[in-house]
N, C-alpha and C positions, 0 to 999 in steps of 0.2 A: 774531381781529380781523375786523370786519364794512366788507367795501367796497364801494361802490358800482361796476361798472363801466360800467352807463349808468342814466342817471336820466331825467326828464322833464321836463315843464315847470316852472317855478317856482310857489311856493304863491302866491304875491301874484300872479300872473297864474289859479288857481284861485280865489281870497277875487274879484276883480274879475268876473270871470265869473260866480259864484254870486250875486253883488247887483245884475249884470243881468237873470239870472234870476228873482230876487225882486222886484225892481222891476216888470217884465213881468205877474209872474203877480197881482200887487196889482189891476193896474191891469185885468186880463181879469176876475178874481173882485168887484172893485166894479162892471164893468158889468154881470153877469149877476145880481147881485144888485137891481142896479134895474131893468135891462130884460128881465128873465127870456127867455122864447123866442125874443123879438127879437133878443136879446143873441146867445144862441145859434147863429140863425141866420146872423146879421153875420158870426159869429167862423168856424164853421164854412164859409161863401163864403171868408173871409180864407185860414185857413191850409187847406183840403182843397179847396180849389173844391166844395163839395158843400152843394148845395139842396133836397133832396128836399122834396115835397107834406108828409113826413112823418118825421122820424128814426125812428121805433119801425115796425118789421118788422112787417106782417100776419100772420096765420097763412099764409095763399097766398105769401107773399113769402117765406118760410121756410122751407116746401114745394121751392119753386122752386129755393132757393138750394141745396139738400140732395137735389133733384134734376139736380141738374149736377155733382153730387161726382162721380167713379168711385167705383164699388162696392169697388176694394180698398182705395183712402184710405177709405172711411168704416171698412170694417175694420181699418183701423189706427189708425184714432182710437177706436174703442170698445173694442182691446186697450189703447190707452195709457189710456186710464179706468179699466179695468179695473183696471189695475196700482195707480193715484192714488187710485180706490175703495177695494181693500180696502187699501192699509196708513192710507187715513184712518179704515177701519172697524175697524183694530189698534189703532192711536190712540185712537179717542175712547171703544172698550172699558176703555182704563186711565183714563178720566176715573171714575169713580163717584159719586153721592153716598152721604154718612154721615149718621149719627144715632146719639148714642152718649150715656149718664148719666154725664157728667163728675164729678157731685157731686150726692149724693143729695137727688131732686127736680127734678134741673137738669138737661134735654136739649137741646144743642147740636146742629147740623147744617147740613148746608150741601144744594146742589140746584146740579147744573148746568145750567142754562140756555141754548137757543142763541137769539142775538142774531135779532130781529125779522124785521131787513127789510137788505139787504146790497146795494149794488152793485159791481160787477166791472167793473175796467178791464183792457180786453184790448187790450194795443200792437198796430199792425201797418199803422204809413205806409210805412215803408221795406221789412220784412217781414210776413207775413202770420205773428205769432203766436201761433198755432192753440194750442199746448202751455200757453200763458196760461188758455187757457179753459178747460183741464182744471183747471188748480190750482187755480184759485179756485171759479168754479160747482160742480164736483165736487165738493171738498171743503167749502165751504159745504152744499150739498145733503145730505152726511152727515151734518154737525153738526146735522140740524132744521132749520136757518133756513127758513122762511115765503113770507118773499120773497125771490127772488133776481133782481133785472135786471144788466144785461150791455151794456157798451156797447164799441163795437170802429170804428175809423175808416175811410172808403170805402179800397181796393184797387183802386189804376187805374180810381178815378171809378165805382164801385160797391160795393155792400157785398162782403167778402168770402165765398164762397161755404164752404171750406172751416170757415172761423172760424163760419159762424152756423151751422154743422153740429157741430161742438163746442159751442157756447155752446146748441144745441138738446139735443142726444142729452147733456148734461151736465145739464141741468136748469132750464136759466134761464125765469122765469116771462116777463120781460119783452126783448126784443132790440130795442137800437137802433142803427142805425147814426151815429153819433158820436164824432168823435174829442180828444184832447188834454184842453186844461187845460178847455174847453169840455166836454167829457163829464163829468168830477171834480167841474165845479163843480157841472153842473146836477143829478145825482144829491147832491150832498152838501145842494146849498139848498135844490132843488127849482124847477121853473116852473110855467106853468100846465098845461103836459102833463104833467110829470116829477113825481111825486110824491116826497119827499124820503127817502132810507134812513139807517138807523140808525147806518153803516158802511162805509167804501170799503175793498176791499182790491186787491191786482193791481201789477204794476210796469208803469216807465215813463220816460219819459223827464228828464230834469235839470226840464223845467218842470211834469210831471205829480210828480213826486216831492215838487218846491216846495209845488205848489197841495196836495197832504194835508198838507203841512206845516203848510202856512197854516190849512187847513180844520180841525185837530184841533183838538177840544174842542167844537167845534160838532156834529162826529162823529166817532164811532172809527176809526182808522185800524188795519192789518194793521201797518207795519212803512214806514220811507220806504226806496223799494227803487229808488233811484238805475240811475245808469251800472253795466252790466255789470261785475263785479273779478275776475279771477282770478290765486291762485296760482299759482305749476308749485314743489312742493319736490322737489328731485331730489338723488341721487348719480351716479354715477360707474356703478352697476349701470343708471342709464335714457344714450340716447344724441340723441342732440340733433335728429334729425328727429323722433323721440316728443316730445319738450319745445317745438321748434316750433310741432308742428302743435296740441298744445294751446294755447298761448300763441294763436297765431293764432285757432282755433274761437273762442276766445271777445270778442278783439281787433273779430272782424266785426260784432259789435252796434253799436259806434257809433263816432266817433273821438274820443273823450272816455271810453271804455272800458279802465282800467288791467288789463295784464297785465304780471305779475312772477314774475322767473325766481328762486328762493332758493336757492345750491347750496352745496355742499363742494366742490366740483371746480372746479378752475380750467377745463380741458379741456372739461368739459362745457357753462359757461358758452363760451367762442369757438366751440364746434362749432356752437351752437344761435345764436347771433348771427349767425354765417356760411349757417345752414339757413335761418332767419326770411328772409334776402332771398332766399334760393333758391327758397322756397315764396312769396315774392311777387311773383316772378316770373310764377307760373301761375294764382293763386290767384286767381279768380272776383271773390270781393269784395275785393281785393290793394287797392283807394282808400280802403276803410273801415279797413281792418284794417291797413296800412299807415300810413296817419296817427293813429290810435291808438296803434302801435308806437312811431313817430318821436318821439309830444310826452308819452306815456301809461306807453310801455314800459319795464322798470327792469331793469335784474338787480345781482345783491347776493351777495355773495361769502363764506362763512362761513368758519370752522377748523374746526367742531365741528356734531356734532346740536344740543350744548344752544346754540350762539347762530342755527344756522336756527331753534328752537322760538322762542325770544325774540325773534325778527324778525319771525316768523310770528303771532307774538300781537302785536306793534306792529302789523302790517299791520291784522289784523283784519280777512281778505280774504273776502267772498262765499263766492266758492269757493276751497276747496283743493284741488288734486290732487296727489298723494302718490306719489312714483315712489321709493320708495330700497329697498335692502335690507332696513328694518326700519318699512316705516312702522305698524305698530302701536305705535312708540315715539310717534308722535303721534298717534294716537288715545289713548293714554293720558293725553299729557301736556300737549295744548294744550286752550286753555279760550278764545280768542276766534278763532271762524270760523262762516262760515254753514252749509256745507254741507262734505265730506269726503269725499274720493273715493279710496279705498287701491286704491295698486297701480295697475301699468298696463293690467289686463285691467278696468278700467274708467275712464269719464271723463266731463266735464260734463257733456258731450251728452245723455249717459245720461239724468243727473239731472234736466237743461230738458224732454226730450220724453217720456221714457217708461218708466222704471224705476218710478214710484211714488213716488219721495221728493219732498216740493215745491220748484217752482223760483224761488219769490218769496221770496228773501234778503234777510238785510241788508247796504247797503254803508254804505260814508262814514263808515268806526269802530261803527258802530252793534254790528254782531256783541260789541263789548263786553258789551253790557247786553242783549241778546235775540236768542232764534234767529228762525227764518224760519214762514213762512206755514205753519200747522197744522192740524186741524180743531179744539183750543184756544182757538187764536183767536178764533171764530165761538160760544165759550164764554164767560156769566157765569156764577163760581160765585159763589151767592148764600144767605149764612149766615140761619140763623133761628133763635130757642130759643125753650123751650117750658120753667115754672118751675110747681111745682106750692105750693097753698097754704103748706104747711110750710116749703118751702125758701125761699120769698118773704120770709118775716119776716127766717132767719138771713142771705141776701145782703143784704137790704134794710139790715141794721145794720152792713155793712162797707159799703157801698155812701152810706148817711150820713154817715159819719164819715171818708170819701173827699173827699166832693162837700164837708162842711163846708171839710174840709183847702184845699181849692181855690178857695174861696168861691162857690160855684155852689147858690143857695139855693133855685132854683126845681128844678134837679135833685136836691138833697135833699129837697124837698118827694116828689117822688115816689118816694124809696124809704121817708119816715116815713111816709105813706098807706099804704102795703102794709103795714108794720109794725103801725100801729095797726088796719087789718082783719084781719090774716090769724096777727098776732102771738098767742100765749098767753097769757089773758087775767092778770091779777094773780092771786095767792088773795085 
C-alpha cells in the first residue's frame, strides 16, 4: 500500500500559479515582439536593474571577465568540460549516417545534420550557473552547430565573471549579458541587434521554461526544463542524513523545487524528516530550501520495490537518485526519469557540475516522452533517396495505383510520368 506521509501544496494552487505564469510571459513576448531592443531594454531595467551601453560582451569585456577568474576555478571549469566534451564526443559518435539498396535500384539514406544557429540560456540571478554553460554551448559546439550565442543575466549588477568564462572557453560565438524571459525572447525573435536562432536550449526558471513553451514552433526548443525535481528512492541499507542532504542539495534551487523521499522503510522516512530540519538549521540556503521542503516536499511510503518502481515512474522525476540495496533493479526497470544516479557513492551534484552527463532535464512529467539535453538534440537527421531508371517505372506502378487508391491525381501524375519515361517500351 502506497502512503503518503507528507505531501505539498495542492494542484489547484500549482494549475493557478502556472496561468500566472503564462499570463506574464504573453504579455513580455508581445512586447518584445513589437518593440524589439527597446522592449528589451525596458524589461531588463524592470526585472535586473541592468542598462548597459550594450548587452553583447566585447571581446575586451570578455577578456576582462576571464581575467578576474582565479586560475584554479578556470581549471576547474576546463576539467568539468572536459568531462561534458568527451561523453558528448561518445554520443554523437553513435549518431551515424546510412545509405543502404533497400530494393533493387532504390537507395535510401539519411545524414545528420547539426542545427544552424542555437542560442543558450544560461540561469544565474540568484546563482551564478556557470555548469549551465557547459551543457549546452559545449555540447552544441560538438554537435557542429555554426552558431552558438549565450546569454546569462547581470550577477550583483554586472555580468558574471565566472559564467562568461565558461560560456567563452565553452565555445560560444556570441556572449550577451541578458537575462530572463527577455533573453529567450530576443534570441528566439530576434531585434535589431540580436539576430534570431534556429533553437533555444538551457534551463530556467517557471517563466523562462513558459516563454520556450510559448516560443516553440517558431523555434526548436531542447526539452521545457522547469523547477528543479528530485527523487531520493531509498531502503533501509541508505540512513536519513544521506537522504536529507540529498533531498536538501537539490531543494536549494528554488522554492517551487519538488523533492521527494520514495522509501520501504517506515524508519527511514521519520529519520530523514527529523534530519531535514536538523540540516535547516545550519544550512546556508535553509530560506530557499526550506520553503521548497514546507510547500514542495513529499515523502511516500511503499511495501515493495515493485510499488517504489511504480511511484517512481508516476513521478517521472528529473532526477533520481537511487540509494537501496539493489538499485540496478531500477535501472533495469524504470522507464520515466530524467537522469539516474545509482548508489550512494554518487549524486546530483555530480550530474549538474561535472561528471559529464547533461544537466538539462526534463521536469513537469515530461520525462515520460523524452530524455534530457544531448548532443542529439542539436541533431537533424535528415532522409534522402536516390532511384535509378529501372527501379523508377516498377515503384512508379505501386506508387500509382496508391495515389489512385487515395484520390491524389496530381501525385499520380508524377509516378505515371516516370512510368511512361523510364518504363519498357511495348514490343
Amino acid at each position: 500500500m502506497i502512503r503518503f506521509l507528507k505531501t505539498g501544496v495542492a494542484e489547484a494552487a500549482k494549475v493557478d500559479l502556472a496561468n500566472q505564469v503564462k499570463q506574464t510571459v504573453e504579455r513580455i513576448l508581445a512586447d518584445i515582439e513589437s518593440g524589439g531592443d527597446a522592449a528589451v531594454r525596458t524589461l531588463s531595467e524592470r526585472f535586473d536593474q541592468w542598462s548597459p551601453a550594450q548587452f553583447r560582451l566585447s571581446e575586451a569585456e570578455i577578456d576582462a571577465c576571464i581575467d578576474r577568474v582565479p586560475k584554479a576555478t578556470l581549471e576547474d571549469i576546463r576539467f568539468a568540460q572536459a568531462q561534458i566534451r568527451r561523453f558528448a564526443e561518445i554520443q554523437r559518435a553513435a549518431l551515424r549516417d546510412v545509405e543502404e539498396e533497400t530494393h533493387p535500384g532504390v537507395v535510401l539514406g539519411h545524414k545528420n545534420l547539426p542545427v544552424n544557429s542555437v542560442g543558450c540560456y544560461v540561469p544565474g540571478g540568484k546563482y551564478p550557473m556557470v555548469a549551465s554553460a557547459h551543457m549546452s554551448v559545449v555540447t552544441a559546439k560538438v554537435a557542429g552547430v555554426r552558431r552558438i550565442i549565450a546569454c546569462g543575466p547581470p550577477y550583483q549588477g554586472a555580468p558574471c565573471d565566472p559564467m562568461v568564462a565558461a560560456m567563452h572557453l565553452g565555445g560560444a560565438d556570441e556572449i550577451y549579458c541578458l537575462g530572463g524571459v527577455q533573453a529567450v525572447a530576443a534570441m528566439a525573435l530576434g531585434t535589431e541587434s540580436i539576430k534570431p536562432v534556429d533553437m533555444l536550449v538551457g534551463p530556467g526558471n517557471a517563466y523562462v521554461a513558459e516563454a520556450k513553451r510559448q516560443l516553440f514552433g517558431r523555434v526548436g526548443i531542447d526539452l521545457l526544463a522547469g523547477p528543479t525535481e528530485t527523487l531520493v528512492i531509498a531502503d533501509d541499507s541508505c540512513d536519513g542524513e544521506l537522504a536529507a542532504t540529498d533531498l536538501l542539495g537539490q531543494a536549494e534551487h528554488g522554492p517551487t523545487s519538488p523533492a521527494i523521499l520514495l522509501t520501504n522503510s517506515k524508519k527511514l522516512a521519520e529519520d530523514t524528516v527529523a534530519e531535514v530540519e536538523r540540516q535547516l538549521e545550519t544550512l546556508e540556503t535553509a530560506e530557499v530550501a526550506g520553503r521548497a521542503w514546507r510547500d514542495y516536499g513529499q515523502v511516500i511510503l511503499c511495501d515493495s520495490y515493485e510499488e517504489m518502481l511504480s511511484e517512481a515512474d508516476r513521478i517521472a522525476s528529473e532526477h533520481v537518485q537511487v540509494m537501496t540495496s539493489n538499485p540496478d533493479y531500477f535501472l533495469d526497470n524504470m522507464t520515466n526519469y530524467g537522469a539516474l544516479f545509482l548508489g550512494p557513492e554518487t549524486n546530483v551534484a555530480y550530474g549538474d557540475k561535472v561528471i559529464g552527463t547533461n544537466h538539462t532535464l526534463p521536469t513537469k512529467l515530461a520525462a515520460r516522452y523524452t530524455g534530457g539535453l544531448w548532443v542529439g538534440k542539436f541533431i537533424k537527421t535528415c532522409t534522402y533517396q536516390r532511384v535509378s531508371p529501372q527501379a523508377t517505372a516498377a515503384i512508379g506502378e505501386v506508387c500509382s495505383r496508391l495515389c489512385a487508391l487515395e484520390g491524389f491525381a496530381g501525385h499520380k501524375a508524377q509516378a505515371d510520368i516516370r512510368i511512361a519515361r523510364y518504363g519498357t517500351p511495348a514490343a
